[in-house]
C-alpha positions as CSV (number, residue, x, y, z in Angstrom):
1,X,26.6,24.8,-26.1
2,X,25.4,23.3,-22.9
3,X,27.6,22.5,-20.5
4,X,26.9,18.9,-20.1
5,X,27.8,18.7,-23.9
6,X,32.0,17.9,-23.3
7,X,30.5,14.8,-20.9
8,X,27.7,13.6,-23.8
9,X,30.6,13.8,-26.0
10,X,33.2,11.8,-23.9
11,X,30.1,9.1,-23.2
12,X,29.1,8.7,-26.6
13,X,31.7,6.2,-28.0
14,X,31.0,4.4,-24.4
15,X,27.7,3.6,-25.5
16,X,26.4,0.3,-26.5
17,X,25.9,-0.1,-30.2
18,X,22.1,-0.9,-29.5
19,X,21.5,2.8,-29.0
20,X,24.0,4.0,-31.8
21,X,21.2,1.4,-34.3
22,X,18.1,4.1,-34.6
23,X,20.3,7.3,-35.9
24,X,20.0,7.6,-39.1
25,X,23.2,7.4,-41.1
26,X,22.5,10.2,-43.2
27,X,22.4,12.5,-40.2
28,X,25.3,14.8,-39.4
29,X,27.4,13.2,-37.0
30,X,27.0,16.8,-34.5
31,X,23.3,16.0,-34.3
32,X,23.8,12.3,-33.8
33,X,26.0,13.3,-30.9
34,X,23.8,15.9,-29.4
35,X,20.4,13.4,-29.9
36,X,23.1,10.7,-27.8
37,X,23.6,13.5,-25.1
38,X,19.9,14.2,-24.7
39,X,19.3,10.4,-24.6
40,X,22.0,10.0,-21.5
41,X,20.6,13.0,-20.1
42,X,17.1,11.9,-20.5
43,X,18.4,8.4,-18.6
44,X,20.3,10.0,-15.7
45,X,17.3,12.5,-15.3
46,X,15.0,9.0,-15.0
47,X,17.3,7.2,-12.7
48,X,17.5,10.5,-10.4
49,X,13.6,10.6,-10.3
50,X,13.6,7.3,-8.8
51,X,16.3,7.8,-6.3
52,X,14.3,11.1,-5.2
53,X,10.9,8.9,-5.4
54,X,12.6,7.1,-2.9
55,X,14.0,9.1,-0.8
56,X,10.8,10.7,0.0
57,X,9.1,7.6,0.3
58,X,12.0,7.0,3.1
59,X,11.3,10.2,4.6
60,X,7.2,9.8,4.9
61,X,7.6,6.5,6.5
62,X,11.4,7.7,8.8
63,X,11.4,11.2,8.6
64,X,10.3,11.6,12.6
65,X,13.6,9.9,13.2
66,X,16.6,12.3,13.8
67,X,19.0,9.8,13.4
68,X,17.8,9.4,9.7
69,X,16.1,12.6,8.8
70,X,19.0,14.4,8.1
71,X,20.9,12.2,5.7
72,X,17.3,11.7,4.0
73,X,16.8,14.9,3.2
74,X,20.2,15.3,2.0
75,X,19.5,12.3,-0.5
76,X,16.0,14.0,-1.0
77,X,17.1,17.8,-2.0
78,X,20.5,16.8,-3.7
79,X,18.6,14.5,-6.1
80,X,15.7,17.4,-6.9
81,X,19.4,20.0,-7.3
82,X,21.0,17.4,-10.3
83,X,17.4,16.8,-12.0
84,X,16.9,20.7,-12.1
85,X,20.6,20.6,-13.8
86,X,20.1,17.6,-16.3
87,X,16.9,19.7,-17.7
88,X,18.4,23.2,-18.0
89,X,21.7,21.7,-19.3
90,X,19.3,19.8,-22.0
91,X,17.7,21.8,-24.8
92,X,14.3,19.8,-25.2
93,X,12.7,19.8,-28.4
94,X,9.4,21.7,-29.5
95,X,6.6,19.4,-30.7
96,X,7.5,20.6,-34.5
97,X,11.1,19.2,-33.3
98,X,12.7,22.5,-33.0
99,X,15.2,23.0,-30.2
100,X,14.2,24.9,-27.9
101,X,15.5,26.4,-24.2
């Protein structure tokens, strides 16, 4: 069990019926809530890429000022921290779709 999995599980009723529509209602409802958790996890690992996009975009162009540098690469580091988390808290799936890591 990953340890993100509690959290998938609180979001999942949270979520909008649009991405509840492609599981298949055959599947067991453990592996419909474990495909929602990779799916949130997928999303917050996207959104984290861009804040870390632009943070380093911020410090190429401000990164010689002291005043901002600091707080930059806070924003910069702490983003590239939680996107290291999101991926080994998220089994991925092997091109035969077997879980894997």
């Amino acid at each position: 069990m990953s340890s993100l999995e509690p959290i998938y599980m609180k979001m999942a009723p949270a979520l909008a019926p649009a991405t509840l529509a492609h599981l298949r209602p055959d599947q067991p409802v453990a592996d419909s809530q474990k495909q929602i958790g990779r799916e949130v996890a997928h999303d917050l690992n996207n959104i984290l890429t861009i804040i870390r996009g632009y943070a380093d975009r911020l410090l190429l162009k401000h990164g010689d000022n002291p005043a901002l540098r600091a707080d930059l690469q806070l924003i910069a580091d702490n983003t590239t921290r939680a996107i290291s988390v999101v991926r080994q808290a998220t089994p991925r799936r092997a091109s035969a779709g077997v879980l894997i890591g």
